[in-house]
C-alpha positions as CSV (number, residue, x, y, z in Angstrom):
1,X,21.2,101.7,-140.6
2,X,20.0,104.0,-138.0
3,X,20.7,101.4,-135.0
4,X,24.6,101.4,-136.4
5,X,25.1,105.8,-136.3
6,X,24.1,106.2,-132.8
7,X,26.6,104.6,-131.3
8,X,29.3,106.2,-133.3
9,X,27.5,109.5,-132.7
10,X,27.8,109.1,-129.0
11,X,31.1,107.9,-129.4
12,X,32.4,111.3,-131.1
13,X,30.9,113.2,-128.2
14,X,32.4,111.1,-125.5
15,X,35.3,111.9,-127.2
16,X,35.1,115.8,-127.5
17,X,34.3,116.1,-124.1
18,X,37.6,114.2,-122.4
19,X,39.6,116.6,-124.6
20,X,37.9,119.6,-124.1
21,X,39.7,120.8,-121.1
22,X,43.2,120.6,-123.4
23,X,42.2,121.3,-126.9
24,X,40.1,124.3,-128.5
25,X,36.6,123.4,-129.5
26,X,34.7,125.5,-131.7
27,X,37.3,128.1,-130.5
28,X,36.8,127.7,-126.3
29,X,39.7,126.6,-123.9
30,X,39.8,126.0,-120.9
31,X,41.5,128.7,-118.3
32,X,42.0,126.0,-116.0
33,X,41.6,126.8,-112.1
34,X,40.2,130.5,-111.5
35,X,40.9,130.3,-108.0
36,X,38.7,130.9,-104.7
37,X,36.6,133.7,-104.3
38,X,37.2,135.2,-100.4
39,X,34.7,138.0,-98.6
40,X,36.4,140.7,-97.6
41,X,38.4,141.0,-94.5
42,X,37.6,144.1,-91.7
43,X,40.8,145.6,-90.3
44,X,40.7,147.2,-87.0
45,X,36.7,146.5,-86.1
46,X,36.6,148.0,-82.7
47,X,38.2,151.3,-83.6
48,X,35.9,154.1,-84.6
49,X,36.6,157.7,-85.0
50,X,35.3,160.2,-82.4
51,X,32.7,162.4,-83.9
52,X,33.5,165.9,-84.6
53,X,32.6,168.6,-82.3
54,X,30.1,171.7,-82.7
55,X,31.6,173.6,-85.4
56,X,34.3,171.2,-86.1
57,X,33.3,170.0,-89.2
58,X,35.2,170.8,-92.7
59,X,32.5,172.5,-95.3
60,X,30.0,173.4,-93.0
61,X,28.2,176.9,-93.7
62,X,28.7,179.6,-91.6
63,X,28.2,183.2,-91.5
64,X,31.8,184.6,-91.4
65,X,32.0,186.8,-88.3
66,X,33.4,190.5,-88.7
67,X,32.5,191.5,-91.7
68,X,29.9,194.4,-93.3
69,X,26.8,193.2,-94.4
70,X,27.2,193.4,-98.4
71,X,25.1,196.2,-100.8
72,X,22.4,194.8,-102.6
73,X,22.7,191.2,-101.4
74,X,25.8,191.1,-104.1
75,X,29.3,190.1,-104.0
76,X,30.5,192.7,-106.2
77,X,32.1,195.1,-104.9
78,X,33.2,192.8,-102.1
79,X,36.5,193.0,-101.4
80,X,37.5,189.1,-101.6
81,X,40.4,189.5,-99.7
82,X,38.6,190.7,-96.5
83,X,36.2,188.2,-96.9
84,X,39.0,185.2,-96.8
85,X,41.3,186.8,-94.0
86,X,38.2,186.8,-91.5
87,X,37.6,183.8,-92.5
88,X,40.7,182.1,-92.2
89,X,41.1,183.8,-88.8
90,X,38.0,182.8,-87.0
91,X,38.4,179.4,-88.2
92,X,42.0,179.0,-86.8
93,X,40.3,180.3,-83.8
94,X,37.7,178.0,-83.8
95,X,40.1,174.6,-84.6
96,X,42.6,176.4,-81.8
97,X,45.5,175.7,-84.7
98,X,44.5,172.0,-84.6
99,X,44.6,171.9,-88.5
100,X,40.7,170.3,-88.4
101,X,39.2,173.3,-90.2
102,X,42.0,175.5,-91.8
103,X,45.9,174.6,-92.5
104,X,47.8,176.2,-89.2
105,X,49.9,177.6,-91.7
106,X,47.4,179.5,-93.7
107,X,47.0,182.7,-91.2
108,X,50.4,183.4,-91.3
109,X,50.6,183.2,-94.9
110,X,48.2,186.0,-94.8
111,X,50.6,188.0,-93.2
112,X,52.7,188.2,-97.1
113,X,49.8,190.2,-97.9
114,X,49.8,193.6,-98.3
115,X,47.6,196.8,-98.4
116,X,47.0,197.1,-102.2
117,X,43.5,196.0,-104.4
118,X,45.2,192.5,-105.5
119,X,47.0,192.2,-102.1
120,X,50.6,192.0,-103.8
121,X,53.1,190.3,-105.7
122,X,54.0,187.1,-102.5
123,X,49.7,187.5,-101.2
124,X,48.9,183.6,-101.3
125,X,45.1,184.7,-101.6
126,X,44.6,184.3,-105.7
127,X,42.2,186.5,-107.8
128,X,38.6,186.0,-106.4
129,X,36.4,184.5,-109.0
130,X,32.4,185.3,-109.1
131,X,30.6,182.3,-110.5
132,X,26.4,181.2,-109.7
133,X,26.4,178.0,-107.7
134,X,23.0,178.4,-105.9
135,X,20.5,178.9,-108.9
136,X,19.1,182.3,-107.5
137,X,20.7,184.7,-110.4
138,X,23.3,186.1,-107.7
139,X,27.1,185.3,-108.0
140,X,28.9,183.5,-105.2
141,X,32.9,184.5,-104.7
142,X,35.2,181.4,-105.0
143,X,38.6,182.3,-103.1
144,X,41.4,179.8,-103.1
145,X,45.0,180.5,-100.6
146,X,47.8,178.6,-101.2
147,X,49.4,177.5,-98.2
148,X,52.7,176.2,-99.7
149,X,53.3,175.0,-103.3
150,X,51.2,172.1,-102.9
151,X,48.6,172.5,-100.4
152,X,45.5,174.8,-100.8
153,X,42.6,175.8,-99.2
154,X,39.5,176.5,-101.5
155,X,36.7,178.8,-100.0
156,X,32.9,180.1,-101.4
157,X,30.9,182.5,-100.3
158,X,27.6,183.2,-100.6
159,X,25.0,186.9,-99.5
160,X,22.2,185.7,-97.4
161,X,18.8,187.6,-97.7
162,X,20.1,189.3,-94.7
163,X,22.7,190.7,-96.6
164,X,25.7,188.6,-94.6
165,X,28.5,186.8,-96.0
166,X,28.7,183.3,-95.3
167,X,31.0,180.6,-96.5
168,X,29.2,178.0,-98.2
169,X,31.8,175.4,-98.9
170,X,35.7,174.9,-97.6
171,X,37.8,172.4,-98.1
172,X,41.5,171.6,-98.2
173,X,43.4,170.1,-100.9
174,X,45.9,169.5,-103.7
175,X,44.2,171.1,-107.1
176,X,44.7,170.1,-110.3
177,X,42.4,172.2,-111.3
178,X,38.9,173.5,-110.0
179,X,35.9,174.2,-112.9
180,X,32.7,176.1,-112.7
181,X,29.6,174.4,-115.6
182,X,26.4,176.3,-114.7
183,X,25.7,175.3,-110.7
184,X,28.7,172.8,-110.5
185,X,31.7,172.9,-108.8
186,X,34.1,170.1,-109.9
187,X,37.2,170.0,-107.9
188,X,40.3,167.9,-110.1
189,X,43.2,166.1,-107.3
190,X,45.7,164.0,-108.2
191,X,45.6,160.2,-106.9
192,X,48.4,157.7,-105.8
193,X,48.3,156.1,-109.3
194,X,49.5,159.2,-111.9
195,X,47.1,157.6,-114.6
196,X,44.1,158.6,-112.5
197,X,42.5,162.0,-111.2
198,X,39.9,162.1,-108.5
199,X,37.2,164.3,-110.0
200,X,35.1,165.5,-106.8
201,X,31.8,167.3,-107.9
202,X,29.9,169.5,-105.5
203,X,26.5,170.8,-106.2
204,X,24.4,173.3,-104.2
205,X,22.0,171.7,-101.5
206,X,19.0,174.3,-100.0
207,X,18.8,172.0,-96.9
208,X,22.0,172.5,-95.4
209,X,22.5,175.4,-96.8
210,X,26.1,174.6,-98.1
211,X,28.1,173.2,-101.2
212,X,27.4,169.2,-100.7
213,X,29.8,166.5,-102.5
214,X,27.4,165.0,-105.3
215,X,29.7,162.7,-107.6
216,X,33.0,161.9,-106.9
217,X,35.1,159.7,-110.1
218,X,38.3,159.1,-111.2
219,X,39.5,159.9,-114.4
220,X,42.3,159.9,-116.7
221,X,45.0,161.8,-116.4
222,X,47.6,162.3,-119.0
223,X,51.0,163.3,-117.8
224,X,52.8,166.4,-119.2
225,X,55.6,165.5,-121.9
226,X,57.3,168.7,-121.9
227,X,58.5,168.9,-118.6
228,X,61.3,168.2,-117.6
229,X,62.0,165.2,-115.1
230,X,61.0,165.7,-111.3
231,X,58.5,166.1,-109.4
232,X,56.0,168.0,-111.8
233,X,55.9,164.4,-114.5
234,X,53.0,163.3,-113.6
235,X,50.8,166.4,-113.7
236,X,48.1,166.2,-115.7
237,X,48.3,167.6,-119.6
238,X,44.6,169.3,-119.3
């Protein structure tokens, strides 16, 4: 009896197995052909970019020249302003209106500014912001100028021991929106695809001295419904 199932057993399974790659079996098909797996492909090997000069590189700290030494190792009281115009100036010196560390366009922006505490109604400098980024219990000023409607450059500032001013972090960029949690500074920009936001996190790092980039993710990014059509659609809803 035994020496008769075998062969039908083996049968059944010869069977299953020439159908399998057309017919669900115990609820698996077959995808067919997934295609072939290639490495990638380097564009443009012999090219590589000249390193930046002394000075010449975006974010790093620096004392800003000009400027008082601040009371009590504090940025209250600072006039925020002040503390962006020499700034922006000395780097637009620095660059020689390259654009490497500071928009070419910012220092004359500077110029709708006017004498008064907030700097007036068309000053492209917005309301100075004193946050902790360092961990030592003392407030650095974050300062942001709008170059145009798009385009701004985002500044902190940090009191050495010494009592001088010196700018911690700059960079340029489009912001969707910029938050402060305890000693991070996340930085929200808009991507080529409108369901994604780059999220870049910056965290503060003793050895350099400086805001350094610690995390940088992408995530969603719900568009606005109650705009209207144009340009602003696929701004984020938060």
């Amino acid at each position: 009896m035994r020496s008769t199932q075998l062969p039908a057993l083996a049968g059944l399974a010869a069977l299953l197995a020439a159908t399998a790659g057309c017919a669900d079996v115990e609820g698996l098909r077959s995808e067919g052909a997934l295609g072939t797996v290639h490495a990638p492909k380097s564009l443009w090997k012999g090219y590589r970019p000249d390193p930046p000069g002394p000075g010449q590189q975006p974010g790093t700290a620096a004392v800003v020249p000009g400027l008082p030494k601040a009371e009590g190792q504090s940025m209250r009281g600072v006039d925020a302003l002040a503390v962006v115009r020499a700034d922006i100036t000395s780097a637009t010196a620095q660059d020689a209106g390259s654009g490497r560390l500071v928009d070419p366009r910012a220092v004359q922006r500077l110029t709708l500014c006017t004498g008064a505490v907030d700097g007036g109604p068309y000053c492209p400098v917005r309301p100075g912001v004193l946050h902790d980024l360092t961990g030592n219990g003392k407030e650095e000023l974050i300062a942001a100028l709008d170059v145009d409607g798009r385009v701004t450059e985002l500044r902190v500032y940090t009191v050495r021991d010494d009592g001088r001013i010196a700018r911690i972090l700059s960079r340029r960029g489009v912001l969707e929106g910029v938050e402060v949690a305890a000693e991070h500074l996340s930085v929200r920009e808009p991507t080529s695809n409108p369901a994604y936001i780059s999220v870049s996190d910056y965290v503060w790092d003793p050895k350099t001295g400086s805001m350094s980039l610690s995390q940088l993710t992408l995530d969603d990014c719900p568009a606005l419904t109650d705009v209207p059509h144009g340009g602003d659609r696929f701004r984020c809803a938060r």
